[in-house]
N, C-alpha and C positions, 0 to 999 in steps of 0.2 A: 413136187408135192403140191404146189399152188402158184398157179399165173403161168404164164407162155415164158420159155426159157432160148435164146436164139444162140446156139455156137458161132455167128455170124455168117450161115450161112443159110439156113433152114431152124422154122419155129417149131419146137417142143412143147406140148400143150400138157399141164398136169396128169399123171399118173407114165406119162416116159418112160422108157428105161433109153438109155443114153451110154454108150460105153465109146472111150479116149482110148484109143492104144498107146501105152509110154511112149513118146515121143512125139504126140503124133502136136500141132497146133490148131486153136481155135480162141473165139476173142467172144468171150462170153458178155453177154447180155440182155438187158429185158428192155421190153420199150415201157409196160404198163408195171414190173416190177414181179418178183418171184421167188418160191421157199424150195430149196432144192435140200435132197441130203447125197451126198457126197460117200463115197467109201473108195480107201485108198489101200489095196491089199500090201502087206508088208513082202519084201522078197521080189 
């Protein structure tokens, strides 16, 4: 939503879409800081 968002591997710059498959891992972080929203579907 705002600032650069890095799974640790590659930077996501605001407006992203970004999809984890369950299971999958990544080490989230921001160098300059960022507003992410999140949606965790039930099932």
């Amino acid at each position: 939503m705002d600032g650069v968002f890095n799974d640790g591997e590659r930077d996501y710059p605001a407006g992203s879409f970004i999809h984890a498959p369950a299971g999958s891992s990544h080490v989230p972080q921001s160098a300059t800081g960022c507003t992410l929203f999140l949606f965790y579907p039930e099932g």
